[in-house]
TIFIDREN-318057 format. One record per atom (N, C-alpha, C): chain; atom name; x, y, z. Coordinates in steps of 0.1 Angstrom, whole numbers, plus 2048, in hexadecimal, padded with zeros to 3 digits. Each point is the difference from the previous one (the first is absolute). Layout:
% residues N
NODE  chain  name    X    Y    Z
NODE      A    CA    X    Y    Z
...
% end
This chain:
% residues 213
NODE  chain  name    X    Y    Z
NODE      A     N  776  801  73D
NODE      A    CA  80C  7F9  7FE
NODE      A     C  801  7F4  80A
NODE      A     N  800  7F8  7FB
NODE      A    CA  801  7F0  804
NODE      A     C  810  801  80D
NODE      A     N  7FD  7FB  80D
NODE      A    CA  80D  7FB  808
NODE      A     C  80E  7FB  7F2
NODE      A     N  7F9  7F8  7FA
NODE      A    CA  809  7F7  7F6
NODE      A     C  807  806  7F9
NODE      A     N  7F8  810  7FC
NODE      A    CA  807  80A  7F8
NODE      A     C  808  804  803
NODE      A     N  803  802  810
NODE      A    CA  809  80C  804
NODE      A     C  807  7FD  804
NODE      A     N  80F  809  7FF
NODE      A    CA  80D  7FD  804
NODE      A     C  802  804  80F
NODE      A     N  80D  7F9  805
NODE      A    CA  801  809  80D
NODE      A     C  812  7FA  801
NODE      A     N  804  806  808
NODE      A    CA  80B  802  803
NODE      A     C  805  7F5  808
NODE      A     N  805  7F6  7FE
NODE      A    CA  806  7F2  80B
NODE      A     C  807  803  80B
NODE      A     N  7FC  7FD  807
NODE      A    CA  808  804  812
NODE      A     C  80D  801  7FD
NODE      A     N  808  7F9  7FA
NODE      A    CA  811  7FE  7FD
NODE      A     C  801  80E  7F5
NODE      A     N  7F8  804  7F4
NODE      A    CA  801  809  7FA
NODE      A     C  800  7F8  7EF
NODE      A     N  805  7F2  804
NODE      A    CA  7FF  7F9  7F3
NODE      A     C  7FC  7EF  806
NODE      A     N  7FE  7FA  7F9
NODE      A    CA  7FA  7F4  803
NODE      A     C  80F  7F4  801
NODE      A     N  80A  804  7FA
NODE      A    CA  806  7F6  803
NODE      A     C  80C  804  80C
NODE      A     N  7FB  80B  809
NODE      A    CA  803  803  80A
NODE      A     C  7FD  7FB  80C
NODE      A     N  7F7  7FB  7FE
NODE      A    CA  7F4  7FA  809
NODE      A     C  806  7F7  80B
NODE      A     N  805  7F9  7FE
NODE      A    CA  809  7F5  808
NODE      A     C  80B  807  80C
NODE      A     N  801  809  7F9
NODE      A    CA  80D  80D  809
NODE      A     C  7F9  803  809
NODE      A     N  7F6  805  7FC
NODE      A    CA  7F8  80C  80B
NODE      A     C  7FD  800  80B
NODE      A     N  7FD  7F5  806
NODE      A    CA  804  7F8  810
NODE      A     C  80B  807  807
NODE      A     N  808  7F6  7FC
NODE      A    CA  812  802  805
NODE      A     C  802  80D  7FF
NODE      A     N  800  807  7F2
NODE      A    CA  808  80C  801
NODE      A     C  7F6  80C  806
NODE      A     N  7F6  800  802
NODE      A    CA  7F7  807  80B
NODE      A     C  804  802  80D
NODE      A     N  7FE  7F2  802
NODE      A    CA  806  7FF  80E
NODE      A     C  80B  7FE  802
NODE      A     N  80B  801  7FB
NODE      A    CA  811  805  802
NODE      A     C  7FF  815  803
NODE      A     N  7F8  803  7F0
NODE      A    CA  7FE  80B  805
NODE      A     C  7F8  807  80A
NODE      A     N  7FB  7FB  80A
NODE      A    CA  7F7  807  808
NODE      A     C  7F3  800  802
NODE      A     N  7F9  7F8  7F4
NODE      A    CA  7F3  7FF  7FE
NODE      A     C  7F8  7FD  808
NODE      A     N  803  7F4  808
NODE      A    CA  7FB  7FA  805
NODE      A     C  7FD  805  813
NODE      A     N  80E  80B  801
NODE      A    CA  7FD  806  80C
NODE      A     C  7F9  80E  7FF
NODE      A     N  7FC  800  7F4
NODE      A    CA  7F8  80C  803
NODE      A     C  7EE  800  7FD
NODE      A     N  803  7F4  7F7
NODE      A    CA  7F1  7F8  803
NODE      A     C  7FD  7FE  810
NODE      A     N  804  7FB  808
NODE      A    CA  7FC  7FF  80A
NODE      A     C  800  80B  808
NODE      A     N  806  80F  800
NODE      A    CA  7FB  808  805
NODE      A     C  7F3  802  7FF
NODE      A     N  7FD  803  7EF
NODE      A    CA  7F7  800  7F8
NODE      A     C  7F2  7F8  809
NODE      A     N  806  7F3  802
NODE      A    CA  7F5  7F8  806
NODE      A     C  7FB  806  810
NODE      A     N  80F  802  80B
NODE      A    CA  7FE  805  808
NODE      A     C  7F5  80D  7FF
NODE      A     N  803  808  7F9
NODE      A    CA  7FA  810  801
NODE      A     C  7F5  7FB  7F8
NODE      A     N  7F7  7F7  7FE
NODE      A    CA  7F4  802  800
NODE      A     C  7F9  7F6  80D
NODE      A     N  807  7FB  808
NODE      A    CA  7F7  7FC  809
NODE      A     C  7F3  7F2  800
NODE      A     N  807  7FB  7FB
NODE      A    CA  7F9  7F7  7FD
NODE      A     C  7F8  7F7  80C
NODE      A     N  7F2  7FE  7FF
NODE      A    CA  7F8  7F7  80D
NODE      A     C  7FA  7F2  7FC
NODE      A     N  7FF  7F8  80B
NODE      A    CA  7F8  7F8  800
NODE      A     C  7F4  800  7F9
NODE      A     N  7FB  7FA  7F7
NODE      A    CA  7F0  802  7F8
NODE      A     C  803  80A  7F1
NODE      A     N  80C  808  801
NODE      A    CA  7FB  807  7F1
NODE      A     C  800  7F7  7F8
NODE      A     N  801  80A  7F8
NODE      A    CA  7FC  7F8  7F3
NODE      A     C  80E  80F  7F0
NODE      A     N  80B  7F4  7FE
NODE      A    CA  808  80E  7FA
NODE      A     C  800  7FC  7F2
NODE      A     N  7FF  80A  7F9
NODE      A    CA  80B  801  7F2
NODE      A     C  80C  802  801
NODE      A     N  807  7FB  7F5
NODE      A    CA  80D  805  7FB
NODE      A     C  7FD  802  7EE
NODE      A     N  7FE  809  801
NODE      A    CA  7FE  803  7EE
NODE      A     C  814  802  7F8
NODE      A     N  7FF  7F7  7F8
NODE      A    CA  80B  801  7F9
NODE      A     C  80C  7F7  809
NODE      A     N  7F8  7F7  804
NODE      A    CA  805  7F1  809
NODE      A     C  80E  7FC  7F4
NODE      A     N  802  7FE  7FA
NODE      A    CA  80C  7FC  7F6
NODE      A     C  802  7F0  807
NODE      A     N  80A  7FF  804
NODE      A    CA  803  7F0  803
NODE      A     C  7FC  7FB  80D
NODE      A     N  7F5  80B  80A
NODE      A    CA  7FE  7FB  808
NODE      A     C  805  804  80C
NODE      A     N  811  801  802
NODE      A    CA  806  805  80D
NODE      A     C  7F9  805  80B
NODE      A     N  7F8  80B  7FF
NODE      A    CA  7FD  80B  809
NODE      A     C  7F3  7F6  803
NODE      A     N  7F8  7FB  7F9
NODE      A    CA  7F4  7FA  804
NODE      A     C  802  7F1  806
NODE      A     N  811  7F7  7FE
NODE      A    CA  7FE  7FA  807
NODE      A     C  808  805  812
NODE      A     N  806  80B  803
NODE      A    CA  806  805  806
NODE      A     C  7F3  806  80B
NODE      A     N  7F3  806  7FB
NODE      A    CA  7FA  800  80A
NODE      A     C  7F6  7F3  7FE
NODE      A     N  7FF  7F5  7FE
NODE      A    CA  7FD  7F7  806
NODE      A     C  807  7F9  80A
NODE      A     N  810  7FF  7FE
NODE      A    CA  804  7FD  808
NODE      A     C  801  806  812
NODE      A     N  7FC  80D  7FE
NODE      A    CA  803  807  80D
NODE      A     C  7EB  803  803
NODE      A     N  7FB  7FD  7FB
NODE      A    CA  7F7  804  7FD
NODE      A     C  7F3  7F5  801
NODE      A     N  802  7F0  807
NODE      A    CA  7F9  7F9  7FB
NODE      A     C  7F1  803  7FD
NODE      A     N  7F8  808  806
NODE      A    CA  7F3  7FE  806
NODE      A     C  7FC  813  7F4
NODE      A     N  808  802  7F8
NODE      A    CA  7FA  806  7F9
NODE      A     C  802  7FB  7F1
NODE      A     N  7F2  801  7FC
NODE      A    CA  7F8  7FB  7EF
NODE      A     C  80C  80F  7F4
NODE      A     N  808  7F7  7FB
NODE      A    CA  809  809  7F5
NODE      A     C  7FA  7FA  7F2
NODE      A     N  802  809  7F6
NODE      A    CA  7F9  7FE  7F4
NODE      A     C  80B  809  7F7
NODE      A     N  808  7FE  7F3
NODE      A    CA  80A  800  7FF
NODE      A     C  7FF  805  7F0
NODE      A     N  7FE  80A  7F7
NODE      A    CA  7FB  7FE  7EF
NODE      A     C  80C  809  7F9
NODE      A     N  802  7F7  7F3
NODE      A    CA  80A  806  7F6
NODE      A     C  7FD  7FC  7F5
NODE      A     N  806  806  7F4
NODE      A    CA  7FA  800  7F3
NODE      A     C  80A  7F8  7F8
NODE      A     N  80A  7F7  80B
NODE      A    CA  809  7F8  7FA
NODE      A     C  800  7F0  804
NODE      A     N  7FD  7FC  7F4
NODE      A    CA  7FA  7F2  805
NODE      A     C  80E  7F9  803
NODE      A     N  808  803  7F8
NODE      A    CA  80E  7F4  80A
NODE      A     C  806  808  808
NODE      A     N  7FD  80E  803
NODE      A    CA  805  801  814
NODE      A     C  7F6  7FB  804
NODE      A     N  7F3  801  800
NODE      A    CA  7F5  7F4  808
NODE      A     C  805  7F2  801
NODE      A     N  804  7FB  7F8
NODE      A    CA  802  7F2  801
NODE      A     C  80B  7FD  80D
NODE      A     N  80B  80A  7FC
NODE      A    CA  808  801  809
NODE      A     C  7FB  805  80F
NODE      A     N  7F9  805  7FD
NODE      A    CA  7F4  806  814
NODE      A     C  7FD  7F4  803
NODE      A     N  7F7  7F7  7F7
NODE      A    CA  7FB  7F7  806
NODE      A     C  806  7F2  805
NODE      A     N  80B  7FD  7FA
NODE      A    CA  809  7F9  7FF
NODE      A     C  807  805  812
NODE      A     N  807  807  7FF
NODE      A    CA  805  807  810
NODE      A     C  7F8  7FB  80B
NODE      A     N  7F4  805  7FA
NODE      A    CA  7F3  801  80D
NODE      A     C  7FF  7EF  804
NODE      A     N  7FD  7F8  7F3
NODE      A    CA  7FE  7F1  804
NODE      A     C  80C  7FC  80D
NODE      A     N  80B  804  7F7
NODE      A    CA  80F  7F8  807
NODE      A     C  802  805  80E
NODE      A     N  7F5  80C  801
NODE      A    CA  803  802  810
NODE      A     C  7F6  7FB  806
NODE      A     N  7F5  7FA  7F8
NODE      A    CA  7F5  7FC  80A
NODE      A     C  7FA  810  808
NODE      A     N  7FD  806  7F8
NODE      A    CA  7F9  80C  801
NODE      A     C  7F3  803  7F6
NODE      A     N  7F6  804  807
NODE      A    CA  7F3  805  7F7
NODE      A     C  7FD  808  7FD
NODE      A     N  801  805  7F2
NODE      A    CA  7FC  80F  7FB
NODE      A     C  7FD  7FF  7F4
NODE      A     N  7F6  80A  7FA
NODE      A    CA  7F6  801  7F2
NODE      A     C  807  807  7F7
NODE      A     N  807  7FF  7F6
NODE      A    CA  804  808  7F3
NODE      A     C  7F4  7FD  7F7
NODE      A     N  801  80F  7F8
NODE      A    CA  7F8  800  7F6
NODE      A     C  809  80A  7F6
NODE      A     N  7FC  7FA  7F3
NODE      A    CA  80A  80A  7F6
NODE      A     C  7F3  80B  7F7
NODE      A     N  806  80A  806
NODE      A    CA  7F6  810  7FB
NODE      A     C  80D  80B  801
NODE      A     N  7F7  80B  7FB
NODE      A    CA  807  80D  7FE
NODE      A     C  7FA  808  80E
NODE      A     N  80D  807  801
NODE      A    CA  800  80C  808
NODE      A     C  7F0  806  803
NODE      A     N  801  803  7F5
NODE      A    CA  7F5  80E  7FB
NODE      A     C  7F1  7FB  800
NODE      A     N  7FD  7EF  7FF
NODE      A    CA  7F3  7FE  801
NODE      A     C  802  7F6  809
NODE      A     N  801  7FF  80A
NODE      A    CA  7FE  7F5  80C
NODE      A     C  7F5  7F8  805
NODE      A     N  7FC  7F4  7FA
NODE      A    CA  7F7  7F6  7FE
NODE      A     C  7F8  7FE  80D
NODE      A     N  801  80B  80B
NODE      A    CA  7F6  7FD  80B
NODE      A     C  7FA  808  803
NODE      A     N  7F4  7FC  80A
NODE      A    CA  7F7  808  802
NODE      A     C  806  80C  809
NODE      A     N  7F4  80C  7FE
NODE      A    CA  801  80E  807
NODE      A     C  803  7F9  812
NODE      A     N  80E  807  806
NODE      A    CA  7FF  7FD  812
NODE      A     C  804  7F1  802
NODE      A     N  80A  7F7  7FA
NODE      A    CA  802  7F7  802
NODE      A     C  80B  7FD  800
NODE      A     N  80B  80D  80B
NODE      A    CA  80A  7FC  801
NODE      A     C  800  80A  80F
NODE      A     N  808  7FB  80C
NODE      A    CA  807  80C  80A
NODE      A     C  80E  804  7FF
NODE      A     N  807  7FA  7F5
NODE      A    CA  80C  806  7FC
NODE      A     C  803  7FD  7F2
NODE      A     N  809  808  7F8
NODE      A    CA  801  7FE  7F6
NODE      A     C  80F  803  7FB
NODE      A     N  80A  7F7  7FF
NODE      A    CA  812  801  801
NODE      A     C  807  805  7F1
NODE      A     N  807  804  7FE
NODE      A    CA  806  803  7F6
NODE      A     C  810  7FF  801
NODE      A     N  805  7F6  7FA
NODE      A    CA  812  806  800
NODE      A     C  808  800  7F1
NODE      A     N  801  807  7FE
NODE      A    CA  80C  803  7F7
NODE      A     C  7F2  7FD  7F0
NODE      A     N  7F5  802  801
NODE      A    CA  7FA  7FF  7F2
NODE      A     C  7FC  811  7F9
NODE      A     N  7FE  80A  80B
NODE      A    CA  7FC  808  7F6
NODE      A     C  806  809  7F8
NODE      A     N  80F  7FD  803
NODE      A    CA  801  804  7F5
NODE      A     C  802  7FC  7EE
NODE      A     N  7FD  7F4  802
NODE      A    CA  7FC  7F4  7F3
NODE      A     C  7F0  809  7FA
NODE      A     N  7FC  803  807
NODE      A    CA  7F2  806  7F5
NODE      A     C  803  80C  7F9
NODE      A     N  7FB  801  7F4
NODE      A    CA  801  80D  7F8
NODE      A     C  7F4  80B  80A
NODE      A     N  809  80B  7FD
NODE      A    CA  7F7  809  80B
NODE      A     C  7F6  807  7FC
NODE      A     N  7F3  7F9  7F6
NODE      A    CA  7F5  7FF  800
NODE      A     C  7F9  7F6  806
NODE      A     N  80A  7F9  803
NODE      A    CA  7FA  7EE  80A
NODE      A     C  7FE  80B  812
NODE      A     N  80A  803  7FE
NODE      A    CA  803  804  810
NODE      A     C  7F4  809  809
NODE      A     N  7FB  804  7F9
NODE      A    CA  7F0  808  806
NODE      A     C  7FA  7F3  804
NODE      A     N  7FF  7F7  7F1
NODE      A    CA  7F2  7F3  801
NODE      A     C  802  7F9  80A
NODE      A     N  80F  7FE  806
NODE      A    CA  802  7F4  806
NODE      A     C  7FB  807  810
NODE      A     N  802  80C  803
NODE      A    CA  7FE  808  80F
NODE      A     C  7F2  802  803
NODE      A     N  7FB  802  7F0
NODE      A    CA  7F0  800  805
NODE      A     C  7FB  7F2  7FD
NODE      A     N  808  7F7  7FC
NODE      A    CA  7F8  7F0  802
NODE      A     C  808  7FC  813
NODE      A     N  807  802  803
NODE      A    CA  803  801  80F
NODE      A     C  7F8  803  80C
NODE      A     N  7FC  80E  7FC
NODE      A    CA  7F4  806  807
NODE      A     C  7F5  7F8  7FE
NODE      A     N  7FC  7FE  7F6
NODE      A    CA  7F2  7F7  800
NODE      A     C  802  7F4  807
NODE      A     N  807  7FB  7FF
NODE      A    CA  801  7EE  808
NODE      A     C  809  802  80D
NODE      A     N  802  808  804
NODE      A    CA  803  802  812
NODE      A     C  7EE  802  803
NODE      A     N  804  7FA  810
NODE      A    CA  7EE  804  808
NODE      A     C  806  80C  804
NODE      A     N  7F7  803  804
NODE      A    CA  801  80C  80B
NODE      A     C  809  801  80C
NODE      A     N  806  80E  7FB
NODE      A    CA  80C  7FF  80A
NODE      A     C  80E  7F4  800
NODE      A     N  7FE  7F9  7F2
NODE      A    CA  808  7F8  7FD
NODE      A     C  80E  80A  7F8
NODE      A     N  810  7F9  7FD
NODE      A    CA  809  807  7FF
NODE      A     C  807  7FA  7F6
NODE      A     N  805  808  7FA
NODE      A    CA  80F  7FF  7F7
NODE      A     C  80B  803  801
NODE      A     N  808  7F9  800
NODE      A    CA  810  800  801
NODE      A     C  807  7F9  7F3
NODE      A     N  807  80D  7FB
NODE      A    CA  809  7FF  7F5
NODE      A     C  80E  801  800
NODE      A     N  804  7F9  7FD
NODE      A    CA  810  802  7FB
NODE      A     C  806  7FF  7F7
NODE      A     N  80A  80A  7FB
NODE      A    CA  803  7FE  7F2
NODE      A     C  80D  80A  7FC
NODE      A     N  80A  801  7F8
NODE      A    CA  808  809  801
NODE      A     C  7FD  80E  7FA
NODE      A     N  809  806  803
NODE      A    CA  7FF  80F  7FE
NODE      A     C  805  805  7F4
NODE      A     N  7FA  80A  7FB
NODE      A    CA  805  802  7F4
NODE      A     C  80E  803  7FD
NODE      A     N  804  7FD  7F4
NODE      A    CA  80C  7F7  7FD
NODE      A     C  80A  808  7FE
NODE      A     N  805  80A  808
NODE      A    CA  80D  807  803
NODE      A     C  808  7F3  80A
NODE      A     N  80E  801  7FB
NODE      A    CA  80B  7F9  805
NODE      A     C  800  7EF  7FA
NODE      A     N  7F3  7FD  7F9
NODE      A    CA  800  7F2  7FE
NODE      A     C  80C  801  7F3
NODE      A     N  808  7FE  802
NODE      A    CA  80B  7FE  7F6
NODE      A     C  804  7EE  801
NODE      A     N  7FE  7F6  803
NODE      A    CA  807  7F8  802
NODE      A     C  7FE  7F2  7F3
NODE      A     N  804  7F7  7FB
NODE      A    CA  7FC  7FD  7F7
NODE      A     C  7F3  7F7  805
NODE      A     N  7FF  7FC  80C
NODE      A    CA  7F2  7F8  807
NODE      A     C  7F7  805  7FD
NODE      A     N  7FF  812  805
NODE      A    CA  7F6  807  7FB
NODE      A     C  7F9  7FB  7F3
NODE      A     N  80B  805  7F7
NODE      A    CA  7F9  801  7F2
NODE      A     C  801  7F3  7FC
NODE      A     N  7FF  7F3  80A
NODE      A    CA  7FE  7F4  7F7
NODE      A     C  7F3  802  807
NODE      A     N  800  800  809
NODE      A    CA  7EF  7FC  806
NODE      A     C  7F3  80A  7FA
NODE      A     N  807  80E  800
NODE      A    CA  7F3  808  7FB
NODE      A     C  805  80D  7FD
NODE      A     N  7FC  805  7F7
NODE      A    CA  805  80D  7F9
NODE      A     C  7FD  807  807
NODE      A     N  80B  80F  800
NODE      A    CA  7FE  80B  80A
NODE      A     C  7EE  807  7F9
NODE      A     N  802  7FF  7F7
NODE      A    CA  7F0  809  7FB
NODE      A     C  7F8  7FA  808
NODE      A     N  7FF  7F3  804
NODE      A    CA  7F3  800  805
NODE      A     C  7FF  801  812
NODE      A     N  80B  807  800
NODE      A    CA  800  806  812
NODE      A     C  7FB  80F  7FF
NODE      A     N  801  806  7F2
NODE      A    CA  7FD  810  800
NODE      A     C  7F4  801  805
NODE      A     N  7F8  7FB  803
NODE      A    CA  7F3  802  809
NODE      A     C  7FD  800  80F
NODE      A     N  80B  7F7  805
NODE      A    CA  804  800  809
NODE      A     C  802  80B  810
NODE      A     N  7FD  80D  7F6
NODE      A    CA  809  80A  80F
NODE      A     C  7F0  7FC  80B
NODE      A     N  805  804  80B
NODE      A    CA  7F7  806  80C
NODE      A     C  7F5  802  7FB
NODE      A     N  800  80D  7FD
NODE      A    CA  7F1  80B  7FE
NODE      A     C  7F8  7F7  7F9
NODE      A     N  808  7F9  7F4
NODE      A    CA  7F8  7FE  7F2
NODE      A     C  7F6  7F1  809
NODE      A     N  809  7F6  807
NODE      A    CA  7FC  7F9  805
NODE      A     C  7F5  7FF  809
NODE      A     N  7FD  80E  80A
NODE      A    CA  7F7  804  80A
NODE      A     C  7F8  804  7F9
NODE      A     N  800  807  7F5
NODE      A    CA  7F7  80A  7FE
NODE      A     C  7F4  7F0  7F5
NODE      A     N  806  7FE  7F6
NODE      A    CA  7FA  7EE  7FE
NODE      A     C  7FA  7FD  80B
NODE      A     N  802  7FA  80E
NODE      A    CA  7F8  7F9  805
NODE      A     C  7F4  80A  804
NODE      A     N  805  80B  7FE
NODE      A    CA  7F2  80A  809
NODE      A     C  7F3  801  7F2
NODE      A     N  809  802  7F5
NODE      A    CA  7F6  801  7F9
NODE      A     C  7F9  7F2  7FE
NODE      A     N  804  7F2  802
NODE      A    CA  7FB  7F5  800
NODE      A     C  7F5  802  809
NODE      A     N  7FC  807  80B
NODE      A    CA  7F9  7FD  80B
NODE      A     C  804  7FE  80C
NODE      A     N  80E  7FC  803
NODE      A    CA  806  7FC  80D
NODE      A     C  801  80C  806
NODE      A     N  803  7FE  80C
NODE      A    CA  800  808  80A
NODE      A     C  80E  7FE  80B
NODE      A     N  802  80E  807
NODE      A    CA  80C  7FF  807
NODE      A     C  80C  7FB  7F7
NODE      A     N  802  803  7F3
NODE      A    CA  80E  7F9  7F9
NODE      A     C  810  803  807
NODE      A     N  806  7FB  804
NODE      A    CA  80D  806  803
NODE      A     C  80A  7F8  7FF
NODE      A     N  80C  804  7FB
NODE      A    CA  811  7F8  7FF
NODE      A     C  7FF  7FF  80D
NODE      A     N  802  7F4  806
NODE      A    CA  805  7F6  80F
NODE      A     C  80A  802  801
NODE      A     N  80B  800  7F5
NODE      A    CA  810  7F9  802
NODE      A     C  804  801  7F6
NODE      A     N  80C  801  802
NODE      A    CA  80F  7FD  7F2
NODE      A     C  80B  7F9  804
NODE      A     N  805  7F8  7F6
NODE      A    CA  80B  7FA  802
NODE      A     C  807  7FD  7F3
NODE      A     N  80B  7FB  7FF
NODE      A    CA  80B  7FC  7F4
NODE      A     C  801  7FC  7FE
NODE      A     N  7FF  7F5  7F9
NODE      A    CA  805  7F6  7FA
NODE      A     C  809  7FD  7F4
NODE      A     N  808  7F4  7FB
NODE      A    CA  80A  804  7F5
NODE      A     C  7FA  803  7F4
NODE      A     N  7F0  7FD  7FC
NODE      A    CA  800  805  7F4
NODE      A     C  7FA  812  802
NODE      A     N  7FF  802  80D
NODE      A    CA  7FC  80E  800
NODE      A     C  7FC  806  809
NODE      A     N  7F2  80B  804
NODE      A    CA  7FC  803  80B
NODE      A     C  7F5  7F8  802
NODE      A     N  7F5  801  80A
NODE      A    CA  7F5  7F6  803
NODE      A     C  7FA  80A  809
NODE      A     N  7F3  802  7F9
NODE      A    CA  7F7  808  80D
NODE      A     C  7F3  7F3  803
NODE      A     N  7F7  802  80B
NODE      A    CA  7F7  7FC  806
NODE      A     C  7F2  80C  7FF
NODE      A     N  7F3  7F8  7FC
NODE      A    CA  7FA  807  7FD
NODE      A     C  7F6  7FC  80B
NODE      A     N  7F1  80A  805
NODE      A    CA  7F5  7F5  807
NODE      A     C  7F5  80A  7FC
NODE      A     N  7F6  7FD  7FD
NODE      A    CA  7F1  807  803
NODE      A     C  7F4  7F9  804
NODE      A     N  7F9  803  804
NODE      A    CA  7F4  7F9  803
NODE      A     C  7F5  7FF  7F4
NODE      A     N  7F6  7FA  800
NODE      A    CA  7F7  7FD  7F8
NODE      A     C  7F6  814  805
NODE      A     N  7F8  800  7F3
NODE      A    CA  7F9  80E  801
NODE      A     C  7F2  7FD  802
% end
């Protein structure tokens, strides 16, 4: 199946949401938990990171900005949130690589990443993507390279109508702990463990980390 063929789920949930997703992200919290997110992986001089499921860019221009002297590389399967990434990145006078790919087959070579970011995308994959995308992870970290995920929890208390504009409770039922850890182990990763939780208005938010295997 052809990239061209396949659907995927738009960062906003619908395309003519797109314009919102910014602002109302970051009113709700988004943006301060991305940067934990950023914090808790540690980021150094010289890596070299992913952010798989980059959407408009935020998180990828957020560690450039704190971040000068590390190489960020940024990929989504939505060509107008890319536009919108790249557009951000220019106006800040910031340097970073988007490329538009899927989760599940990641256009780089084996070991050509020391970190690999995730916020708020996995649960947008149907959860036959969700193996592909943990063991395409593992393959493009080097050795002893890491992952750090973020994403909400499965969808008890999401009642709010934001919730269900942005993304249906079904596709958080994948979401618990176990199902989560136990995914990255069978991907290959190593040491998987919940970091953290926290609240936000559309719901709960755990923190995920493992190492490459």
């Amino acid at each position: 199946m052809t990239e061209q063929a396949r659907t995927f789920l738009p960062a906003a949930g619908k395309d003519w949401l797109l314009p919102f997703y910014d602002p109302v992200v970051k009113l709700l919290g988004g943006d301060a938990a991305r940067k934990i997110l950023m914090d808790e992986a540690d980021l150094r001089t010289g890596q070299r990171v992913l952010e798989v499921g980059c959407g408009t860019g935020t998180l990828v221009l957020m560690m450039k900005r704190a971040h000068i002297g590390v190489e960020v590389v940024g990929i989504d399967p939505d060509p107008k949130a890319l536009a919108r990434a790249r557009s951000k990145t220019a106006q800040a006078s910031a340097t970073a690589h988007f490329d538009q790919g899927f989760a599940d087959d990641l256009p780089y070579p084996d070991g050509s990443f020391d970190r690999v970011l995730s916020s708020f995308m996995f649960h947008h994959l149907p959860t036959a993507e969700k193996g592909k995308f943990l063991a395409q992870v593992n393959r493009v970290l080097k050795t002893g390279g890491s992952l750090h995920l973020l994403d909400f929890e499965e969808a008890s208390g999401m009642h709010s109508w934001l919730a269900h504009l942005f993304h249906a409770s079904h596709q958080l039922e994948d979401n618990k702990k176990s199902r989560v850890l136990g995914l990255m182990t069978s991907a290959g990763l190593v040491g998987a463990e919940k970091v953290a939780e926290r609240r936000m208005l559309l719901g709960r938010i755990a923190y995920y980390r493992a190492k490459s295997g």
